[in-house]
C-alpha positions in Angstrom: 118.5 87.0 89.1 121.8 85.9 89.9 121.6 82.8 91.5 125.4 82.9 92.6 125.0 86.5 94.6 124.8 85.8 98.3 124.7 88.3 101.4 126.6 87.2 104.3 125.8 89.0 107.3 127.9 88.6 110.0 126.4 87.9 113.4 127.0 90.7 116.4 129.7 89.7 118.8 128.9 89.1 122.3 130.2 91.6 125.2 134.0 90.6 125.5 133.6 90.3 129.2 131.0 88.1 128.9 133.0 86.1 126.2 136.1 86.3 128.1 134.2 84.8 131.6 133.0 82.1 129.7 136.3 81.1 128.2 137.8 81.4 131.6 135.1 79.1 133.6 134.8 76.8 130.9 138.9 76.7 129.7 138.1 76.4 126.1 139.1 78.4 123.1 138.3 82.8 123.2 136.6 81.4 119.6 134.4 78.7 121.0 133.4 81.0 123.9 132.3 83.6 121.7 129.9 80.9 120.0 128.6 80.2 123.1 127.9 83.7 123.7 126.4 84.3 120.9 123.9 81.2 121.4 122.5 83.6 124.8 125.2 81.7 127.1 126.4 83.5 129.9 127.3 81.1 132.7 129.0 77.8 133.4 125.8 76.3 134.7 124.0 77.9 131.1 126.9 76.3 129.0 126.4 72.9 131.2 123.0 72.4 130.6 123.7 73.4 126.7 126.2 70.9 125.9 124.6 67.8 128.2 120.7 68.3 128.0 118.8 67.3 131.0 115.3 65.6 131.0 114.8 67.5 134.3 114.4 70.6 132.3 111.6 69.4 130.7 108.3 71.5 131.4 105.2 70.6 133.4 102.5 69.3 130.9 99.9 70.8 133.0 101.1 73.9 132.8 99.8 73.8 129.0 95.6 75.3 128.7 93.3 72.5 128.9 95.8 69.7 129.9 93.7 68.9 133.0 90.4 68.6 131.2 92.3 66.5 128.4 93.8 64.2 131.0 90.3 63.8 132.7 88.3 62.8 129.9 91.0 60.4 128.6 91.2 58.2 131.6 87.5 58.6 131.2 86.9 56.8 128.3 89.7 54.5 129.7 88.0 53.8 132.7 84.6 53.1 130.9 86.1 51.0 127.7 85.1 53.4 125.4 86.3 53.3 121.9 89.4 56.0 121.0 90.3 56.6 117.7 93.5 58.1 117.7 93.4 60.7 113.8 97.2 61.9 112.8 97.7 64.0 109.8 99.7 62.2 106.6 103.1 63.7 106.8 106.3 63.1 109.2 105.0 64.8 112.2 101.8 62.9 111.7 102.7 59.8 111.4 105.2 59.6 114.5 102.9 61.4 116.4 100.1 58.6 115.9 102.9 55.7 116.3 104.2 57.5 119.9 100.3 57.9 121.0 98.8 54.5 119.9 101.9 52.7 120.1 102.6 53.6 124.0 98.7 53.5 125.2 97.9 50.0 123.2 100.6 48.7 126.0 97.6 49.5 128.6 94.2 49.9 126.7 93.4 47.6 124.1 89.7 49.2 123.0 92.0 52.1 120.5 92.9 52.3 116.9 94.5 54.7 114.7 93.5 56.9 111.6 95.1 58.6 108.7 93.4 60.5 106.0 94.0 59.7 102.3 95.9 62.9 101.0 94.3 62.5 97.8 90.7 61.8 98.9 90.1 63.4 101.7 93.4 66.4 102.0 95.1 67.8 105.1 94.0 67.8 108.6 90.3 66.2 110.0 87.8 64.6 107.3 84.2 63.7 106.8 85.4 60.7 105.8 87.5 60.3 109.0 84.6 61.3 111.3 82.2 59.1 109.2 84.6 56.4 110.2 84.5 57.3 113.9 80.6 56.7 114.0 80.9 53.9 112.0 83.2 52.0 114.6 81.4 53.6 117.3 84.2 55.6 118.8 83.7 58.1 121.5 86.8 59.9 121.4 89.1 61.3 119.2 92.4 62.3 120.0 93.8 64.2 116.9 97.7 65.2 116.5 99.2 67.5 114.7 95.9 68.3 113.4 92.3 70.1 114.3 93.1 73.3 115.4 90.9 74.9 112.6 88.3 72.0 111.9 85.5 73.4 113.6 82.9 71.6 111.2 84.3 68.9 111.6 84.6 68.4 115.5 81.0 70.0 115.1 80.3 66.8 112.8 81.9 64.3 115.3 79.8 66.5 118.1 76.3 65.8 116.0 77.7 61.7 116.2 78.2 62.0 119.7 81.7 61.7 119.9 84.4 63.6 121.7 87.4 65.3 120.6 91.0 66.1 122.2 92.9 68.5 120.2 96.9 68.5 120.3 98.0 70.2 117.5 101.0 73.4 117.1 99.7 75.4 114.2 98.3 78.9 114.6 94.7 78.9 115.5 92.1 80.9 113.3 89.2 83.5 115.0 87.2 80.5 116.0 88.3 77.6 118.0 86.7 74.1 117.7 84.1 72.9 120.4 86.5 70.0 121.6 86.8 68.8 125.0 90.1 70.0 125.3 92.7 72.1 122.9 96.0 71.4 123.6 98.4 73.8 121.5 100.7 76.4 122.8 100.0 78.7 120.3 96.3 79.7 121.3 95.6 82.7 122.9 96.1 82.8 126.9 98.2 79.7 126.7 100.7 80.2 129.6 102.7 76.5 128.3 106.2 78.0 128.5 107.8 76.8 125.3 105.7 77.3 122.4 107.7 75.7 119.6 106.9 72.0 120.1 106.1 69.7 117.4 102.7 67.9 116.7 104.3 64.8 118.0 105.7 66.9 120.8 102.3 68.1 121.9 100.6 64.6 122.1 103.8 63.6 124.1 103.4 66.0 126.8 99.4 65.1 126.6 100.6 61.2 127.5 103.5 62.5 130.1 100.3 64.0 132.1 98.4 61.1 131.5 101.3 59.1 133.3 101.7 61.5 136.2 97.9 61.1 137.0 96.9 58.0 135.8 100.2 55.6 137.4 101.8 54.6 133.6 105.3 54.4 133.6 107.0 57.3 131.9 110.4 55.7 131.3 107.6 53.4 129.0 106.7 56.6 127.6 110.4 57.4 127.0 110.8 55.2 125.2 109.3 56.8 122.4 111.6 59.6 122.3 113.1 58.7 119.1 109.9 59.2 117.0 109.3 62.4 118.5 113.2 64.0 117.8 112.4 62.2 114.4 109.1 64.5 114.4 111.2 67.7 115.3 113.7 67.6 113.2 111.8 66.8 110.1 109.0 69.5 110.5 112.3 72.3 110.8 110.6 73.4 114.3 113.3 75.3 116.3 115.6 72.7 118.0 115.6 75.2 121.2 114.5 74.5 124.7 112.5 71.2 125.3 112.9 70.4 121.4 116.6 70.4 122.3 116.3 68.0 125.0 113.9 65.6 123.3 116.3 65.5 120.2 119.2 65.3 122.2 118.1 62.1 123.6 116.0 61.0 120.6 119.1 60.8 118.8 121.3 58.9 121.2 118.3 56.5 120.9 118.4 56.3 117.5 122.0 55.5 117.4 122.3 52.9 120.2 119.0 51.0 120.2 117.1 51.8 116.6 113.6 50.5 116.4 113.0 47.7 113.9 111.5 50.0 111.6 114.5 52.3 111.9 116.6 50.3 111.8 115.1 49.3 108.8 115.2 52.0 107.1 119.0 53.0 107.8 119.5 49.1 106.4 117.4 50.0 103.1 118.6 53.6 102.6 122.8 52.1 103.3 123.5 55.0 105.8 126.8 54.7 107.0 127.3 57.1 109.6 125.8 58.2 113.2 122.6 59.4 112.9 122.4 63.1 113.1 119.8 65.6 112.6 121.1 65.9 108.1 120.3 62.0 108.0 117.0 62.3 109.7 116.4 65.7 107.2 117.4 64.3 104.4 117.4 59.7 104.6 115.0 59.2 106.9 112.4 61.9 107.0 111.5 61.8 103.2 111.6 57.6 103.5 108.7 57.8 106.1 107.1 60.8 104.5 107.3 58.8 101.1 104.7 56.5 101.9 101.8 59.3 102.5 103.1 61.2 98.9 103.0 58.0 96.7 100.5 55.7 98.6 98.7 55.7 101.8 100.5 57.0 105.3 99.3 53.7 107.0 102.4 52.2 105.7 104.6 54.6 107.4 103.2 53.5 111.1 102.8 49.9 110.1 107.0 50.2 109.5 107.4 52.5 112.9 105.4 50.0 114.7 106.3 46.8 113.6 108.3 44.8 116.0 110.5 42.2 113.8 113.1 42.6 112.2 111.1 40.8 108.8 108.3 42.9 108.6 109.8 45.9 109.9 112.2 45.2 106.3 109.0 44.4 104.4 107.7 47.4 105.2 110.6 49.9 104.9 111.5 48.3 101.2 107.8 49.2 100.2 107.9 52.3 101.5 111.9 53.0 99.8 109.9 52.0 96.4 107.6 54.6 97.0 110.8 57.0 97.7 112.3 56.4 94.7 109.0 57.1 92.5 108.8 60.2 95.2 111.9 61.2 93.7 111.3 60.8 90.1 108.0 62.9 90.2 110.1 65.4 91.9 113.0 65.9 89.9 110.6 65.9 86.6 107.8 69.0 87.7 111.0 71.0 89.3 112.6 70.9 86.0 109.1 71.9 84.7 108.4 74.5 87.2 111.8 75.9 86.8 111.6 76.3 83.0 108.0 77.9 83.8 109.6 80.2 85.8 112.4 81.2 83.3 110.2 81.3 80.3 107.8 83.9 82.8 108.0 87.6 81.2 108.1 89.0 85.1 111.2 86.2 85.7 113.5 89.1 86.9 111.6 91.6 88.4 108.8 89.2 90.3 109.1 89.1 94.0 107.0 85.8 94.4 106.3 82.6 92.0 102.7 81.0 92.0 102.8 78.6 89.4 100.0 75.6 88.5 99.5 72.1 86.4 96.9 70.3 87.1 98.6 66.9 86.5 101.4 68.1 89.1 101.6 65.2 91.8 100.5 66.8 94.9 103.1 64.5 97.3 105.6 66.3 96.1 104.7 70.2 94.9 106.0 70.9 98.6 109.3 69.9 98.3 109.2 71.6 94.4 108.3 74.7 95.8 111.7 74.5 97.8 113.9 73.3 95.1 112.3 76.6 93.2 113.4 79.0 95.9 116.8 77.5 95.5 117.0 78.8 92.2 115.0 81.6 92.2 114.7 83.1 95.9 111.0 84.6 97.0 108.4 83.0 98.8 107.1 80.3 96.2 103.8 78.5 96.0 103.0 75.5 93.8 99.5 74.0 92.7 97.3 71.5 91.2 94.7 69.8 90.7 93.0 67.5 93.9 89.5 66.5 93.7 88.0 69.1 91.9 89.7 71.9 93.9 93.2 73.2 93.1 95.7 72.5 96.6 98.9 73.9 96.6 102.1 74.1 99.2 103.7 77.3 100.1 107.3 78.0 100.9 109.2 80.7 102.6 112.4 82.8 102.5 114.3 83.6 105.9 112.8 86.3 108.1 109.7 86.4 105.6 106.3 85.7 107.3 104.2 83.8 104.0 101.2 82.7 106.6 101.0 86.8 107.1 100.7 86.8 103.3 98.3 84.3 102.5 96.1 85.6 105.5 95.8 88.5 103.2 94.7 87.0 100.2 91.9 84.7 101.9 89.5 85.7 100.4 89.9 84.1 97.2 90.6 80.8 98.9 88.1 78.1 100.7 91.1 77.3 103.3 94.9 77.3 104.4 96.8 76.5 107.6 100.7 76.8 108.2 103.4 78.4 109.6 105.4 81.4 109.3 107.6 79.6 106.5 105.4 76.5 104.9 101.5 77.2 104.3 98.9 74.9 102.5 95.9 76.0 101.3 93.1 75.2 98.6 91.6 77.0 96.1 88.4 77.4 93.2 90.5 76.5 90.1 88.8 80.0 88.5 90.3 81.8 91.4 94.4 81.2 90.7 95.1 83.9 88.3 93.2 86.5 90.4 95.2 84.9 93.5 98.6 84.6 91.9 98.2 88.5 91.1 97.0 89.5 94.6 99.7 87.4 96.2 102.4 89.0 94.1 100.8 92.2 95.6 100.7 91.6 99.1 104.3 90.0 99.0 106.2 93.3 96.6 104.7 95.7 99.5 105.7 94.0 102.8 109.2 92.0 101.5 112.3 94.1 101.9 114.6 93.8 98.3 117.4 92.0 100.6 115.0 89.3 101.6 115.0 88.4 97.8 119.0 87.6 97.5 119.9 84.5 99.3 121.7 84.9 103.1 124.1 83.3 104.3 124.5 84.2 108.4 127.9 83.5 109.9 128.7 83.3 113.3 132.1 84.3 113.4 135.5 85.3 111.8 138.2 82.5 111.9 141.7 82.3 111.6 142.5 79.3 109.8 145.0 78.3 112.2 142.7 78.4 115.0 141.5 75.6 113.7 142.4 72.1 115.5 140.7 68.5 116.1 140.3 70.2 119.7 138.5 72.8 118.4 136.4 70.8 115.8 135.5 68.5 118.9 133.9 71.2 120.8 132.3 72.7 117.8 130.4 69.3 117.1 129.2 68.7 120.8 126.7 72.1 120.0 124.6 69.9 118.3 121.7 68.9 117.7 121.7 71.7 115.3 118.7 72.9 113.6 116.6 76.1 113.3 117.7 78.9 115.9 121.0 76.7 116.6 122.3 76.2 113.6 125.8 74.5 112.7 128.3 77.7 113.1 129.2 79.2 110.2 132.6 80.6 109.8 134.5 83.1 107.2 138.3 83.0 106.8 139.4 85.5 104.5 142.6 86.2 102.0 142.7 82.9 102.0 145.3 80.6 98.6 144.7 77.3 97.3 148.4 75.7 97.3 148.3 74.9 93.3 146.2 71.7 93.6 142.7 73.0 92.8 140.6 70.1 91.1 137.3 69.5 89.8 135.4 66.8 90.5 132.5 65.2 88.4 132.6 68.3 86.6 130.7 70.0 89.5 132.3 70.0 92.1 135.5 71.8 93.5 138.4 70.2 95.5 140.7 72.3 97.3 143.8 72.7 99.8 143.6 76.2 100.8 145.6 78.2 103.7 146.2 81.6 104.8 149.8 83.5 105.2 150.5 81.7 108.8 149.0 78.3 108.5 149.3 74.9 107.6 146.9 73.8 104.4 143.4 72.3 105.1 141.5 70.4 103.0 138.0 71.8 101.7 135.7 70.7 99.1 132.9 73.0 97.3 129.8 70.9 95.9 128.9 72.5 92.8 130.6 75.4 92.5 133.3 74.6 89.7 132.3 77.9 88.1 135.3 79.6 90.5 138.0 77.1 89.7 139.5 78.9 86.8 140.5 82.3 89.0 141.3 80.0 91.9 143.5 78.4 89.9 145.1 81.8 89.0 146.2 82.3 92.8 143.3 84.8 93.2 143.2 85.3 97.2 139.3 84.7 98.3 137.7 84.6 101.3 135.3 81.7 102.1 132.6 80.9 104.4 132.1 77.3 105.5 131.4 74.6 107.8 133.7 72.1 109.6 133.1 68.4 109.1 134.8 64.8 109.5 135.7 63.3 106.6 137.1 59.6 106.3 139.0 58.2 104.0 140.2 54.6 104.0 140.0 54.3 107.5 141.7 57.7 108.3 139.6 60.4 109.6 140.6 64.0 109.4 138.6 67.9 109.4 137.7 69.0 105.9 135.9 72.8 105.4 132.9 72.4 103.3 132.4 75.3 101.4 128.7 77.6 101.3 130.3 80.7 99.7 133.5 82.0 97.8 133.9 86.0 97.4 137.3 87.3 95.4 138.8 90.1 97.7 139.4 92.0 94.5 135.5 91.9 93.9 136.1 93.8 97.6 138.6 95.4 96.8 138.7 96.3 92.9 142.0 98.5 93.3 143.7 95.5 94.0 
């Protein structure tokens, strides 16, 4: 496969009279208002609520199935002193969703603690070991986030203790639901919730906003919490649509203007410079927190989100930026394995999915290989090894390509998985893996279209260089938070020169100056992709595709295009 080959496909343009109303009633730039358009704005009162978020937009908890009954037996066990253990699952999503839920309701209920499972000893989601913990420190309820919606032995097992369970997870339910008190999760059948793409942490939120409109607890207490939770949405690539907008819209302003110890923290330990967006939570903050369930034990990652001082919260997050850095050796070494596995593979250019397995592989991290795979080689990509006994792996996705759908069909020869539409896990007999990797390639060669295997690159819009302004930029940026289903516009300018200063930098990487017939020159940089400097440097004319972004430079701050494609308009046009 050619890595380099990308498809850009060009996004429909609105109606013009739609485009041209909004321009009008908004006074902004025919361009901008076609981006709005394009983002299902139509109105001045649609574009309003868009750009400045309103937590009056946010949904009625109880509108979600089995909020009441959840609501009723918390203040339940409240009310009678009863022991809660409050379970979260090991990654991001887990991990702020058991520091919002613990950390707001210790303010009122002291009889509560928190549980994590050991990702090597006990694996994803509810444990024996977790539940044998329960009846051990006689809990009677269990409140588990972003986790439970498939244990139904083990809510049976906590059942057989006598304890309780309260569900709030967001992953697709299987056939049979758990016998829990309550299942909060807007994905199960004849849920009429409204918005169906929260996070785990976003679910256990709305489960504590009802418990504050019945039970008298202050929700701007609650609010307070709305940093984890944008934290939790932007990290577990939910769609930042709808009330996932809102809570990182606020989450972030948080973030930037009062950071939490722990935070804080970590922005201290990981020397990021600039505002906190939704690419520093992604990329700094997200794998930091996540770093301490890969390498060690997740407890450490809600010890650092809950601590209070500045000394401990430090403590913590330099522990846990150890464990990041290891994170990060184990990664770069079994990618560079898994690639070569995949290049030394007889079926390496006619495959349409990788399954590939060691069983020393460190399982923190053969998620975040599988991804760096499907970087280099794109089709849905699953990576294993050995976990107590069993084989576990982590399954990754291409756009538009439903892997759960594809798993689902191969379950047979596996003892369980749980995911999404793009990011599956799922454990396996070790016997089992060449039967599965040959059934999987099966189910994945009939149902993926050949397009779906060459990397895409969706652009908003055509732009005229000259169209392009600190105005314009401005507007551009206030679109944000961007994230899945609003993401950062993408923009092609084509015939576009480089004014004779091409460079490259750090052998890698390409510097240019570029501008079209009728405009001024603009800076733009390409991270590795020196390969087109030498017919750049010819005066080629190329079109390219890119981003708009701040850059500053000893003090000066000006709009630079960062680069995601370059196409040659004579590989267009070859009689030219």
């Amino acid at each position: 496969m050619n890595t380099q080959t990308k498809r850009w496909i060009t996004k429909a343009l609105p109606a013009q009279e739609t485009a041209k109303a909004l321009a009008t009633a908004l006074n902004v730039n025919p361009y901008v208002a076609v981006l709005l358009a394009q983002r299902g704005m139509q109105t001045f009162e649609e574009a309003k609520s868009f750009f400045r978020p309103s937590l009056t937009e946010l949904h009625d908890p109880f509108l979600m199935r089995d909020m009441d009954k959840a609501v009723v037996r918390l203040i339940q066990a409240i009310e009678k002193n009863e022991r809660i253990l409050i379970y979260g699952d090991y990654d991001v999503d887990g991990t702020t969703s058991v520091s919002v839920f613990y950390g707001f309701l210790k303010k009122y209920y002291t009889n509560i603690e928190y549980y994590i499972p050991d990702r090597y000893k006990e694996g994803y989601g509810v444990s024996k070991a977790g539940m044998e913990h329960a009846r051990d420190t006689h809990a009677k309820l269990i409140v588990s986030l972003d986790c439970g919606i498939r244990s139904v032995e083990m809510v049976q097992l906590a059942q057989s203790f006598g304890i309780d369970f309260i569900i709030c997870d967001h992953h697709n339910p299987g056939e049979e639901l758990p016998p829990a008190v309550a299942i909060l999760d807007p994905k199960q059948k004849n849920c009429p919730y409204p918005y169906k793409e929260l996070s785990g942490c976003g679910v256990g939120f709305k489960l504590l906003q009802a418990l504050c409109m019945r039970a008298g607890y202050s929700s701007d207490v609650l609010f307070e919490e709305i940093d984890l939770l944008a934290i939790s949405i932007c990290s577990d690539i939910v769609p930042i649509t709808g009330e996932n907008r809102v809570f990182t819209y606020y989450g972030i302003q948080k973030l930037n203007q009062a950071p939490r110890p722990g935070i804080q923290a970590i922005i201290d330990v990981s020397g990021l410079k600039k505002a906190i967006d939704v690419n520093s939570i992604v990329f700094t903050i997200g794998p930091r927190i996540n770093a301490a369930g890969r390498i060690d034990h997740a407890f450490a990652a809600v010890d650092l989100l809950l601590a209070s001082n500045k000394l401990d919260a430090a403590n913590f997050a330099g522990t846990i930026n150890d464990h990041n850095l290891v994170r990060r050796e184990f990664d770069e070494t079994i990618t560079g394995e898994a690639l070569t596995m995949i290049q030394n593979s007889v079926h390496v250019d006619t495959a349409c999915s990788t399954v590939l397995y060691k069983n020393d592989w460190h399982k923190g991290v053969i998620g975040i290989v599988a991804s760096r795979c499907i970087e280099h080689y794109h089709r849905p990509t699953i990576i294993l090894t050995k976990s107590n006994g069993k084989v576990a792996g982590s399954a990754r996705s291409v756009p538009d390509y439903d892997l759960y759908e594809a798993i689902d069909k191969c379950s047979d020869l596996l003892i369980q998985f749980g995911g999404h539409k793009y990011a599956a896990g799922l454990t396996m007999e070790e016997k089992n893996i060449d039967a599965f990797r040959i059934k999987f390639e099966e189910v994945v060669s009939a149902s993926i279209r050949k397009e779906q295997l060459i990397p895409m690159i969706s652009i908003d819009l055509d732009l005229p260089l000259n169209q392009i302004s600190t105005q314009f930029y401005n507007i551009v940026r206030q679109m944000g938070p961007f994230g899945p289903q609003n993401m950062q516009p993408i923009f092609v300018s084509r015939n576009v020169y480089d004014d004779g200063t091409a460079r490259i930098l750090k052998d890698k990487h390409l510097k240019l100056n570029i501008r079209q017939e009728d405009s001024v020159t603009y800076s733009a940089i390409g991270w590795q992709m020196h390969s087109f400097f030498d017919r750049i440097h010819k005066k080629e004319p190329f079109d390219i595709c890119y981003t708009l972004e701040e850059n500053e430079f000893n003090g000066k701050k000006s709009i630079q295009l960062l680069i995601r494609d370059i196409q040659f308009v004579k590989d267009r046009n070859p009689q030219i």
